[in-house]
C-alpha positions in Angstrom: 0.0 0.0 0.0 1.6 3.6 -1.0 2.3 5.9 2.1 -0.3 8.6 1.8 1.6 12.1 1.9 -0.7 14.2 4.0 1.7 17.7 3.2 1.0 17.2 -0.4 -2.7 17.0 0.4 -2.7 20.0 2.5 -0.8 22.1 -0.4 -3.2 20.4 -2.3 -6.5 22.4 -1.1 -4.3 25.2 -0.3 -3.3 25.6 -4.2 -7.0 24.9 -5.2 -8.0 28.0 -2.9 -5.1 30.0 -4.1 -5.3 28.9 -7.9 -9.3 29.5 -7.9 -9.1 33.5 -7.0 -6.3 33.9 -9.1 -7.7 32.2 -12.2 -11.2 34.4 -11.1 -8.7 37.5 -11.7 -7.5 36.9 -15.4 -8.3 39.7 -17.5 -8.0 37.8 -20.7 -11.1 37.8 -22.3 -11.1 34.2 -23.9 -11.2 32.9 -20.6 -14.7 32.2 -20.0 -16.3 30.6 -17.1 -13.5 28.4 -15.2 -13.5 26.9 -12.2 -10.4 25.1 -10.1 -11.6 22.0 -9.7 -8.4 20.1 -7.9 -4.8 20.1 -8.1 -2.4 17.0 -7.6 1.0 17.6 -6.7 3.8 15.4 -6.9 5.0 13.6 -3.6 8.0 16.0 -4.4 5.8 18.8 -4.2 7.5 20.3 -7.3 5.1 19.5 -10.3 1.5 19.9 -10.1 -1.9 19.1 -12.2 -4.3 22.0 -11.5 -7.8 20.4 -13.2 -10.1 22.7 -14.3 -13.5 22.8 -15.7 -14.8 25.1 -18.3 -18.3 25.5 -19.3 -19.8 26.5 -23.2 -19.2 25.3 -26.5 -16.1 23.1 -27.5 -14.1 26.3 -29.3 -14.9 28.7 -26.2 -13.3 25.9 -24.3 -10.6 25.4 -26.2 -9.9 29.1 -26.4 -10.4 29.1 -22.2 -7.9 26.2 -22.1 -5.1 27.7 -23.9 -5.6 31.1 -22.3 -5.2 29.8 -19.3 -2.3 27.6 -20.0 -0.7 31.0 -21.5 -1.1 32.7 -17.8 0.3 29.5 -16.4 3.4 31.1 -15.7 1.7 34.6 -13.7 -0.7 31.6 -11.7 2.2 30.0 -10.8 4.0 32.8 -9.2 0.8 34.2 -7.4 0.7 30.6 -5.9 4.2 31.4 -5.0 3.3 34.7 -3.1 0.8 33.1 -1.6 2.1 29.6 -0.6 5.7 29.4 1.3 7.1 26.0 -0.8 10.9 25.1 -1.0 10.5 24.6 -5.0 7.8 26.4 -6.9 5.5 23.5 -8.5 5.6 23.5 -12.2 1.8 23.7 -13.0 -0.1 21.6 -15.8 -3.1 23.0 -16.8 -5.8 19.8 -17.6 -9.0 19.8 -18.4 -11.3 18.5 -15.7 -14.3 16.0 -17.8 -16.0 14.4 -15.2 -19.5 16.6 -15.7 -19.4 16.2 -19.3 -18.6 12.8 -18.3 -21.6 12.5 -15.8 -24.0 14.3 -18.0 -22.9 11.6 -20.6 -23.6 8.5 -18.3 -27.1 10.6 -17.4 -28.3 10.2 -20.9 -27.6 6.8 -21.4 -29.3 6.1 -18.6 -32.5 7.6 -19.5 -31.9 6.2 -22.6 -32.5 2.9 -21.4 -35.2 3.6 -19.1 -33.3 3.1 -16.1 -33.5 7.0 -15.2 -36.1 9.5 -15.7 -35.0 13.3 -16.2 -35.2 15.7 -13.8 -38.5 17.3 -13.1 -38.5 21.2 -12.0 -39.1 20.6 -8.4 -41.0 23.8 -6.8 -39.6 24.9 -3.3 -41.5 24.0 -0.1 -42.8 27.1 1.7 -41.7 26.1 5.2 -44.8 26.2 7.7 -45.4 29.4 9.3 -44.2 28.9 12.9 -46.7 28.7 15.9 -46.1 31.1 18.8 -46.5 30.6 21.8 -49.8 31.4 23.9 -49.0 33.5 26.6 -49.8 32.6 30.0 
């Protein structure tokens, strides 16, 4: 069994946080909406895969993708003011599929008639609270 590394997984959601406001800060307008999804560092802590899940059609993505990987280098040194690290990790930028992914298992399944879609569920007004008679 591999010996877990609980520094890199502590870095880990530290990075996420960091790399999530800084990618929210880009000014480049082909980045559309992206979201940090997760990062996995290296045991080393010195290379690091920072997932990250764009929404829209497949060229906005694209576009989002390679804009982001372009600012790799100014996300990487904001995670560098931010995080105290002996070595700066070299970041990968990867597209994160699992909702695609989800959404695509979803179908299938209603497909076969083993799900049914989602129906628009109206809120439930909570019940108006009884007071108290007064002694």
């Amino acid at each position: 069994m591999p010996k877990a590394f609980p520094r890199a997984e502590r870095v880990e959601r530290l990075a996420r946080e960091v790399l999530g406001e800084a990618l929210s800060g880009l000014k480049d307008p082909r980045v559309g909406f992206a979201t940090v999804t997760g990062v996995k560092m290296s045991p080393d802590l010195r290379q690091a895969k920072v997932f990250v899940s764009v929404l829209g059609s497949e060229e906005d993505r694209e576009a989002s993708l390679e804009a982001i990987r372009h600012a790799a280098p100014h996300l990487r040194s904001t995670l560098g003011r931010e995080v105290r690290l002996k070595f700066l990790p070299m970041l990968e930028i990867v597209e994160d599929t699992t909702a695609a992914y989800g959404e695509r298992i979803e179908q299938l399944l209603r497909e076969a008639g083993v799900s049914k879609p989602p129906t628009d569920v109206k809120p439930v007004a909570a019940a108006p609270e009884e007071e108290d008679p007064a002694p």
